[in-house]
N, C-alpha and C positions, 0 to 999 in steps of 0.2 A: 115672279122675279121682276127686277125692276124693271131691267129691258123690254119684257112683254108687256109693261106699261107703259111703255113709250111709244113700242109697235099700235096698239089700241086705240092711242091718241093719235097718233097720224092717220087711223082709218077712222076714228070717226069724226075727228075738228070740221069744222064747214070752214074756217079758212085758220090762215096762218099770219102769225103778224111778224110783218117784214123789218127785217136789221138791218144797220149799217156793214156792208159787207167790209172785212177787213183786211186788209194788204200791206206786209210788210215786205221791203226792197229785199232783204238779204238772201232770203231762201225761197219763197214760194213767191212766183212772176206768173202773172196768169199774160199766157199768149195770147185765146181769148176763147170767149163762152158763146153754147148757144142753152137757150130756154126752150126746151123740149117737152112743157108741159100741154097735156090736151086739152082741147075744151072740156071743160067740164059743167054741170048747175051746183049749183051749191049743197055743200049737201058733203058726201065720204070724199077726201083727197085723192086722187088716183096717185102712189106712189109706185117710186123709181125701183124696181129690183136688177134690173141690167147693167152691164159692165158694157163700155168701149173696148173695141180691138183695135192694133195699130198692124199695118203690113206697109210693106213700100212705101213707106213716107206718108202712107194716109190712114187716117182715124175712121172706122167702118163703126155704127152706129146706132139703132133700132129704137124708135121712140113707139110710144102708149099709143100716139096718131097712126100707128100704124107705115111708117113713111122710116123706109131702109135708104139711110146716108152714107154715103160718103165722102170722105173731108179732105182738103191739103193739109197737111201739121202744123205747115208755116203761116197760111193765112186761114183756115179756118173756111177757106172758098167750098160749095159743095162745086163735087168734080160729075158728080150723078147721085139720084135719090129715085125711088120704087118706092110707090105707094103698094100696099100688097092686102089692104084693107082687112085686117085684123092687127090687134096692140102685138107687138112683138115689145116682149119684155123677156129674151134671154140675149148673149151674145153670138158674134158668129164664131165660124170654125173658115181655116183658110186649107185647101188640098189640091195641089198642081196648079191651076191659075183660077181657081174659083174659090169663092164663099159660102159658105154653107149657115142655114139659118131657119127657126121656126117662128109661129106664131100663137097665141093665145087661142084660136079657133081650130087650129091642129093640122094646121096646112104647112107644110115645110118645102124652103124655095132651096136652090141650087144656082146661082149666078156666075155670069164671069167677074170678077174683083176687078178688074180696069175699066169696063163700060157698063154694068150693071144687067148685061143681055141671059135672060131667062136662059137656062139649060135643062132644068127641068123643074117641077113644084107637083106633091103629093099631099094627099092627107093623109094623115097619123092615127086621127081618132080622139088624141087629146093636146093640151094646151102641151105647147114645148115654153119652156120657161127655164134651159139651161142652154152651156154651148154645146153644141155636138162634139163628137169626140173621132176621129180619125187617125185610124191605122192601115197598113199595107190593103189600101184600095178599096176598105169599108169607112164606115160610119156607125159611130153607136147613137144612139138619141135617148136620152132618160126625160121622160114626159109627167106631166103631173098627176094623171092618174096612176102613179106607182107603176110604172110600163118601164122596161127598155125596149127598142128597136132595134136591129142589126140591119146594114143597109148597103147594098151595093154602092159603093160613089159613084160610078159613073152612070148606071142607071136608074138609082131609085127604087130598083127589088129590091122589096124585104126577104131577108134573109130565115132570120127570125124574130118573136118576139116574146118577153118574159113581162108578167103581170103578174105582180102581187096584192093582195087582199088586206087592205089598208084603212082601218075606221081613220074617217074624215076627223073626228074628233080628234084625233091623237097627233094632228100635224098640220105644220105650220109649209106644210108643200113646198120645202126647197129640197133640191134634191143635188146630192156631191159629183163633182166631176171623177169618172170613173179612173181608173189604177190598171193599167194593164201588165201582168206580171204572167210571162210564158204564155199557156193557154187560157187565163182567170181574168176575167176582169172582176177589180175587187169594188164593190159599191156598197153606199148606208141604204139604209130604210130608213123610211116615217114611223115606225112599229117599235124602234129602239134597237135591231139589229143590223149588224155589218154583214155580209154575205159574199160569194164569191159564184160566179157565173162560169159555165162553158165556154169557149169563144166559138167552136164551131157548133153546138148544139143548141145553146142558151138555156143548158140545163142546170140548176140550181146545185152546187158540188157541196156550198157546207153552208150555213149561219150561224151568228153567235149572237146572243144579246149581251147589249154593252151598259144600255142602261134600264134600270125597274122603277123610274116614276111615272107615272100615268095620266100625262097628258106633256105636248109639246118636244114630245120626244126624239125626233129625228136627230138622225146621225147625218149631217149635212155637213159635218169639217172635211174639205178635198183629203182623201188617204195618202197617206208618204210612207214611202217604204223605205227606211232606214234601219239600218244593220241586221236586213235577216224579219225585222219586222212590220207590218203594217201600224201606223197611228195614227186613228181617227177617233171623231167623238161628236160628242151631240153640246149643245149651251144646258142641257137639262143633267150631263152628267161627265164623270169628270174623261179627260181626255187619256183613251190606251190603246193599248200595242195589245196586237194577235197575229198570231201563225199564219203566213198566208196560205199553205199548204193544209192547214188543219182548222182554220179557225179559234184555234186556244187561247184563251186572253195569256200574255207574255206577262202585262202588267198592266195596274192602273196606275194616272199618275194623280196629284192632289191639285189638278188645276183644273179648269171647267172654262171654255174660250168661243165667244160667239166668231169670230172673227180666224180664218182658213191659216194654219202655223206655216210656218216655210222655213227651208235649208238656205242657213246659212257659214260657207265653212263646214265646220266640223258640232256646228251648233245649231239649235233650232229657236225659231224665236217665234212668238206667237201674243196676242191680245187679249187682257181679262172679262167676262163678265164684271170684275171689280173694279175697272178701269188703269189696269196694268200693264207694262209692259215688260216683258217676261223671258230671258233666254237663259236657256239651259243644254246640256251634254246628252249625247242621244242617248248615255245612261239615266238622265231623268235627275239629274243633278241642278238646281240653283243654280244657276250662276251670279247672276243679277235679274232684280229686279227692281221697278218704281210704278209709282200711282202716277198717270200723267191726266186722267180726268175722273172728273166725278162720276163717271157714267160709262157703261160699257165698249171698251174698246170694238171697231166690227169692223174693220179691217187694217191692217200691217204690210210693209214690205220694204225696199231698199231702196235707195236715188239718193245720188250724188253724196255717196260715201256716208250718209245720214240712216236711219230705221225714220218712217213716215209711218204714223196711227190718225185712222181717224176712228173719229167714237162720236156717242148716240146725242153730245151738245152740239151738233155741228160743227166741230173743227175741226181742220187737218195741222199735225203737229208735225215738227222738225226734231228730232230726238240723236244727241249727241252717244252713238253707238257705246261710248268709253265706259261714259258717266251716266247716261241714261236722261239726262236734264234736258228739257225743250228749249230748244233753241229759238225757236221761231213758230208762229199760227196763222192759220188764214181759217177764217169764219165764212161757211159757203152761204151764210145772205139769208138765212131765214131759221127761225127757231124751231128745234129738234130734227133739223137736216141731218143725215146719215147718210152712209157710201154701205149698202146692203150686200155688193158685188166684189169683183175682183177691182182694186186699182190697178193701173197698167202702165208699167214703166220700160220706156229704154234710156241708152248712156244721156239721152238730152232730153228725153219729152216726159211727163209724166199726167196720164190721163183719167180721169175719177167721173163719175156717171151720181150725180143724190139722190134720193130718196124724194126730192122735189122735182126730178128731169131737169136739172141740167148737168151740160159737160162741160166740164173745165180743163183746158190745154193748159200745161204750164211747162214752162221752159228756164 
């Protein structure tokens, strides 16, 4: 698929040739940027998979260098940074006055969020390369070797853990931010099926396979549980609703979306592998849709009344919600830049993490 050609070329190019970055006044104001790219020799590009968090007015951060930031919103000032000497490429998790956070060598920290003072750090065993997930006084952790964690927050006990049996070949190791629905937490596999976990036991209650091509298959779209249903899906196959109680597929739908869909209203809206943007009725209804690039849309969400897509040319677009028409671009500065993560908006700031490391404050 085309996208997975473009994934390719980022890991193997020995460099990148640099663009005119582009800034227009009316929608996108970069407040400002930092370049978060590690040293590297020449040779594979180390890209960006991480998302920024915002909490209390400050933008919390994790670069390849291994060096846990944090930001003022307004200026951009670091207020503290930990070095923790492993790339930390997932984001963090916020719980009572701390952050929570992993790294690539499988060591997981636990900080205070206002001064950065260690509360605890454990090893895991594998790369953490998503956010933790926090509930009533635990922590889930989904790691890259097809592992969940279950974890005391305040202490760092493992509670439990679930590992599943995952040919390396069949995935591209991103893994969904978990669903917690009654006692289930609902999560994808690398293998092509959705599944549904115990909370107190971390015993496996149902799976379903969602997609049968064979290779590239994870089920990495964040699950949404709309009307009675869960809908997730993989970029290899198309996007459906199953049972959370049963795992039954409800339905598939004919759309196929690299990029994580989101509730809006009474609608869902979501980004093409085709380069679309796409909102439809939690019956699975059309509403509207448009091509806003050439190339695969890989993440979507809301700010200042507008639908914001970025996709795999490096732009972030301004999309008039009504009409669907872009309004407005900003080109993050280097060819076949991409936003791999979540963007991250409130009612003023809107935060994006590239695929080349850096972060863009806009306001």
């Amino acid at each position: 698929m085309k996208y997975f050609l473009i994934l390719l070329l980022l890991a193997s190019c020995g460099s990148l040739k640099p663009t005119a970055p582009e800034k227009k006044p009316d929608f996108f104001k970069v407040s400002w940027a930092k370049n978060l790219d590690p040293e590297y020799i020449s040779g594979n590009l180390p890209i960006g998979l991480g998302a920024p968090r915002i909490f209390n007015d400050t933008v919390y951060m994790g670069s390849l260098s291994g060096v846990m930031s944090a930001y003022d919103i307004e200026s951009g000032r670091v207020l503290w940074e930990q070095d923790e000497k492993t790339p930390l490429g997932g984001p963090v998790e916020f719980f009572n006055d701390h952050v929570a956070y992993g790294g690539q060598s499988g060591r997981f920290f636990v900080r205070h969020y206002m001064t950065g003072d260690l509360k605890y750090a454990i090893d895991l065993g594998s790369p953490v390369e998503s956010a933790p997930f926090y509930f009533n006084g635990r922590l889930i952790v989904y790691l890259r070797g097809h592992q969940i964690v279950h974890l005391d927050a305040e202490t760092g006990k493992i509670i439990w853990a679930y590992k599943r049996a995952v040919p390396v070949t069949t995935t591209l190791q991103r893994t969904t931010r978990p669903l917690l629905i009654g006692n289930k937490i609902i999560v994808g596999f690398a293998d092509g099926f959705v599944g549904a976990i115990s909370v107190d036991e971390g015993l496996l209650l149902w799976e379903t396979k969602i997609v049968e091509q064979s290779k590239f298959i994870d089920v990495d779209l964040n699950p949404l549980l709309i009307g009675g249903v869960v809908i997730t899906g993989s970029p290899s196959g198309n996007l459906t609703a199953v049972n959370p109680d049963s795992g039954a597929i409800s339905r598939s739908f004919e759309l196929s979306a690299q990029a994580h869909p989101f509730v809006k209203g009474e609608q869902i809206v979501l980004g093409t592998n085709d380069g679309e943007v796409v909102i439809m009725s939690f019956n699975g209804e059309i509403l509207k849709r448009a091509k806003v690039s050439s190339q695969p849309v890989s993440a979507v969400g809301w700010w200042k009344d507008h639908l914001v897509a970025a996709s795999f040319d490096g732009k972030l677009r301004a999309i008039d919600p009504l009409t669907l028409k872009v309004v407005d671009e900003f080109a993050l500065g280097y060819d076949y830049s991409a936003v791999f993560s979540d963007m991250i908006f409130t009612d003023e700031h809107l935060a994006i993490y590239s695929s080349r490391n850096r972060l863009y404050l806009f306001k």
